[in-house]
N, C-alpha and C positions, 0 to 999 in steps of 0.2 A: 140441522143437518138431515138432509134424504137420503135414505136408502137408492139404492140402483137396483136395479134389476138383477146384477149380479152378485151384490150383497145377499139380496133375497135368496138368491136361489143355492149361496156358498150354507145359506144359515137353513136352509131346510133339509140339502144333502145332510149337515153335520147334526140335526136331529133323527134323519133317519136313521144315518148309524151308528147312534149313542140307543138308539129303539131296538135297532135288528141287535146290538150286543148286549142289552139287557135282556132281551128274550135268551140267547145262546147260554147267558151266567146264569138266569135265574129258572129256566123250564127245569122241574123237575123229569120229565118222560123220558123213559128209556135206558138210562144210565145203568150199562149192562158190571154188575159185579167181574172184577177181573184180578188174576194172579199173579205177583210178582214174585219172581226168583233169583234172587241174585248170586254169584258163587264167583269163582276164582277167574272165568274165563269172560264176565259180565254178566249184562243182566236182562231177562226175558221175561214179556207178557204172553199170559194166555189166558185166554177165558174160560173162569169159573163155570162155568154152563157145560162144557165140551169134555167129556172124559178122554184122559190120557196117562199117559207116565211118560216120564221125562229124569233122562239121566243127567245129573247136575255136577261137574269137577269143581272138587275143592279140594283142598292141602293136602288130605289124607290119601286119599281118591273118590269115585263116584259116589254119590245118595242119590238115589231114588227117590224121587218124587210123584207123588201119584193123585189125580184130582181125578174125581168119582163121585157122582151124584152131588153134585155142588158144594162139594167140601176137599179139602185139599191134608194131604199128611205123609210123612218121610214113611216112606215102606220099607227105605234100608239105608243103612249109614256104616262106610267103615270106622265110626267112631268106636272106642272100648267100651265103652258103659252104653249106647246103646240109648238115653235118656232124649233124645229128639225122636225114635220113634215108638218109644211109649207114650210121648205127649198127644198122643191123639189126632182129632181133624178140628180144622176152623174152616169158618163159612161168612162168617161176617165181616164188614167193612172194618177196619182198624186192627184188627187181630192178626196173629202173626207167630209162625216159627221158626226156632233158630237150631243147625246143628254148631254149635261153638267150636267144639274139636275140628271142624270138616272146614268152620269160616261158610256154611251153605245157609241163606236166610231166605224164608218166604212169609209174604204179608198178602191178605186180602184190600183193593181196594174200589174204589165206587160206592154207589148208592142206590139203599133199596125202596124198593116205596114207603113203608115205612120209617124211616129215619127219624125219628123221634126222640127224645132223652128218655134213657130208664134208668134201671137200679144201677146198672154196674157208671153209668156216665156222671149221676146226681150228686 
């Protein structure tokens, strides 16, 4: 059995773009760190890089969300005990905060040049 011409050329198309989609899966370059927030009225991206505050509706009423110098943390929460924003700031990929009382959740995600295994992943 022979190839045709159009066999040929159906079978070099579908290697170029098994090529161009393995570069898009697998380049690591540029994959900008970003913020998700999700809360009662859905849910929003922004990029970690950009400072802002961003008021976020959940059950109770608004939290405050504030990213600043490439970290992200509740600046205010009508929750009682107040426990989502003494948690601090997160800045890395898979890390994440939650106000439980409010239902207001926020996760860092993407990838940084570094992405490597360390202590906490091992």
């Amino acid at each position: 059995m022979r190839l045709k011409i159009l066999d040929w050329l159906a079978l070099v198309l579908c290697a170029g773009i098994v090529a161009l989609a393995s570069v898009a899966v697998y380049s690591k370059g540029g994959s900008e760190l970003r913020v998700v927030v999700s809360g009662e009225a859905g849910e929003w991206i922004y990029p970690l890089g950009e400072d802002r505050v961003v008021a976020v509706k959940g059950t109770l009423g608004d939290t405050v969300v504030e990213i600043h110098d490439g970290a992200v943390h509740f600046a205010s929460s009508p929750c009682p005990n107040q426990t989502c924003v003494a948690a601090g700031s997160v800045s890395q990929p898979g890390q994440w905060l939650a106000c439980l009382p409010n239902a207001v959740f926020v996760r860092v995600e993407g990838t940084t040049p570094d992405d490597s295994i360390d202590a906490g992943a091992y």
